[in-house]
C-alpha positions as CSV (number, residue, x, y, z in Angstrom):
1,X,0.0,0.0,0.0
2,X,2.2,2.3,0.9
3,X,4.6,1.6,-2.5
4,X,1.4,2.2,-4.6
5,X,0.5,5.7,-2.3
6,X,3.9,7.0,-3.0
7,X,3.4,6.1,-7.2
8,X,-0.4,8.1,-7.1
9,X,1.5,10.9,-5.4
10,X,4.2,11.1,-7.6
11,X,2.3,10.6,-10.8
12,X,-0.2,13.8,-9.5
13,X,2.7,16.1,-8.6
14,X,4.1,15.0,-11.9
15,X,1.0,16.4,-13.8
16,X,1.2,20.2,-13.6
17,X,4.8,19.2,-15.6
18,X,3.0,17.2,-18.2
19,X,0.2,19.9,-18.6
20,X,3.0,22.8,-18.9
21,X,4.9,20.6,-21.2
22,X,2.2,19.9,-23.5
23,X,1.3,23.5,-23.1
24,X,4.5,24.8,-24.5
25,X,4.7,22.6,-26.9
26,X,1.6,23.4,-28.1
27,X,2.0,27.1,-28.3
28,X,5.4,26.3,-30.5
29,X,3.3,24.7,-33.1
30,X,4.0,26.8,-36.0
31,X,3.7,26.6,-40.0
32,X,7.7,27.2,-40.1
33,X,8.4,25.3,-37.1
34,X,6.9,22.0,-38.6
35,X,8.6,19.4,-40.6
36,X,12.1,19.8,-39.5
37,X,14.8,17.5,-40.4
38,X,18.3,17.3,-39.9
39,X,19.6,18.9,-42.8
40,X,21.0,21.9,-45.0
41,X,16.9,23.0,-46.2
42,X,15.6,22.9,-42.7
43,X,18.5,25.4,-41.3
44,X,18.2,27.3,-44.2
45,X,14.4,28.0,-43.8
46,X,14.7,28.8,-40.3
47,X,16.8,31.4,-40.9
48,X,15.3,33.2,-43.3
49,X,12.1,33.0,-41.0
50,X,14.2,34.6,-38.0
51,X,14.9,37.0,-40.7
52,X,11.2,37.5,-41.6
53,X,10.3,37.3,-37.8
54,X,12.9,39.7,-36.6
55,X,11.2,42.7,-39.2
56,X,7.8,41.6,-38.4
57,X,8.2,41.8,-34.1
58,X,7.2,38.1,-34.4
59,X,8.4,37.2,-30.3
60,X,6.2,34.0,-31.0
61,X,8.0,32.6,-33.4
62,X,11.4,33.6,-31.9
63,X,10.3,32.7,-28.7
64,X,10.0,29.1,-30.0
65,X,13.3,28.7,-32.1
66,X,15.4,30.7,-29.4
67,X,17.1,28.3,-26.3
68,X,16.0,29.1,-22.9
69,X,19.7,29.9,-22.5
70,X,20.4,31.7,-25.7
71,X,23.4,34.7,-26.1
72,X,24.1,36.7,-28.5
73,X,27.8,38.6,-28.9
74,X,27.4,41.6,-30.9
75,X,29.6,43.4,-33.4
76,X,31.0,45.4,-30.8
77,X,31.4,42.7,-28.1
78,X,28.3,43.5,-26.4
79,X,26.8,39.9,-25.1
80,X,22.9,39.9,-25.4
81,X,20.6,37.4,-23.7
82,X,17.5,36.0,-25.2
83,X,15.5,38.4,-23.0
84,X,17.4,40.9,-25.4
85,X,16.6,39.3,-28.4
86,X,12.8,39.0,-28.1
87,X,12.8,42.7,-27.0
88,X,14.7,44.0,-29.7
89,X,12.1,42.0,-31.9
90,X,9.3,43.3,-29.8
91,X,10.5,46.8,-31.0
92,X,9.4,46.0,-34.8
93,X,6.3,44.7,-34.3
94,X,3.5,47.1,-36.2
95,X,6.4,49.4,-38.2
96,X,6.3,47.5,-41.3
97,X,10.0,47.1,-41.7
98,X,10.9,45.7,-45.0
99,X,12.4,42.7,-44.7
100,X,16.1,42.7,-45.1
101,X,17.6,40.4,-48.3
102,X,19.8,37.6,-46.8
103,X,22.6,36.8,-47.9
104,X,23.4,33.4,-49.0
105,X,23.5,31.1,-46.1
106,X,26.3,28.3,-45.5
107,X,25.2,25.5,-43.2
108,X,27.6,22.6,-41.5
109,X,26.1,20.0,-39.5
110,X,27.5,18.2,-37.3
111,X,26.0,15.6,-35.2
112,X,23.3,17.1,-33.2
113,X,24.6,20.8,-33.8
114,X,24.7,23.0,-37.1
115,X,26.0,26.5,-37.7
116,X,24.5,28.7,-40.0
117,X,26.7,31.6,-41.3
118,X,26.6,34.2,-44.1
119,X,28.2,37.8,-44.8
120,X,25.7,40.3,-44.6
121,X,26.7,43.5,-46.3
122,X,24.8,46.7,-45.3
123,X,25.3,51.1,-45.2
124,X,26.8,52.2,-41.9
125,X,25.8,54.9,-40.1
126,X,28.8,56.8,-42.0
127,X,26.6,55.7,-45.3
128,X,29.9,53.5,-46.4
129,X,29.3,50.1,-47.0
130,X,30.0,47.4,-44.4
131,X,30.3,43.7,-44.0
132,X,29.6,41.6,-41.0
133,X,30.1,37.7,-40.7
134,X,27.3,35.9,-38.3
135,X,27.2,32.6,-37.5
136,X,23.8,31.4,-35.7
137,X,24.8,28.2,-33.8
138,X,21.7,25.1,-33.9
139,X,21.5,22.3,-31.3
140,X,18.8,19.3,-32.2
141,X,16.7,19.0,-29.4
142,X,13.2,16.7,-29.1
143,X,13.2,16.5,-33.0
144,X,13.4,20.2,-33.3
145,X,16.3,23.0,-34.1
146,X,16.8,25.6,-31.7
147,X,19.2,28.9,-32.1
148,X,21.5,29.0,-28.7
149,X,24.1,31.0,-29.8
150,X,24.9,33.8,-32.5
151,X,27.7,36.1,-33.1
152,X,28.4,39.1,-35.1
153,X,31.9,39.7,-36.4
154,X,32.5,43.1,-38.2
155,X,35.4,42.9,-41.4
156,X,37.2,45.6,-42.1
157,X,36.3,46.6,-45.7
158,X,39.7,47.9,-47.4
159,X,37.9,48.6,-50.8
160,X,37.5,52.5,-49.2
């Protein structure tokens, strides 16, 4: 009796997990969020729907793809935090910024890990032309991809 009391208690304190879980889950379940696979395709759609999610404010999506524990080093060496990230995002929501071209993306995969990276080139401040180098890095987790950490390198452009 008192082996099966301990099982009923453990499987009800267990149940607010499983509700949460399924909760979460269910909130993630998004058009470009479905049908993920290990490869080159899938990486490459996610991040052009970061892109697309980043102009629009979409914290949702981001929300979803980002890691609990995600960081973010900045051209400058600035580290960010995903609480960063989804506010930053949160700022475009409603201003109808045009989506930015990106670049072509490069994917490797390795394992249960896969880095995306690309050279973006955009005007400075200055208005001269500037390239920076990100890499978003991917870990496979519960059959889905998730961004836990990205990094912005500035190049020095001699052509000026």
């Amino acid at each position: 009796m008192w082996h099966s009391r301990n099982m009923v208690i453990g499987l009800i304190s267990s149940l607010p997990f499983v509700a949460l879980h399924a909760q979460a889950k269910g909130t993630c379940d998004l058009p470009p969020l479905l049908h993920q696979k290990k490869d080159e395709a899938t990486i490459q759609h996610l991040e052009s729907s970061w892109n697309l999610a980043i102009s629009k404010g979409d914290t949702k999506f981001e929300g979803c793809l980002l890691t609990s524990d995600f960081m973010e080093i900045f051209p400058g060496g600035e580290l960010k935090t995903r609480t960063d990230q989804l506010g930053f995002t949160a700022k475009n929501k409603g201003q109808n910024k045009p989506v930015p071209e990106a670049p072509k993306v490069a994917v490797l995969i390795h394992g249960n890990v896969a880095v995306a990276y690309a050279a973006w080139k955009t005007t400075g401040a200055n208005g001269q032309p500037e390239t920076t180098e990100t890499a978003d890095y991917f870990v496979w987790e519960n059959g889905l991809w998730h961004v836990f950490f990205s990094q912005a390198t500035p190049l020095k452009d001699d052509s000026h």
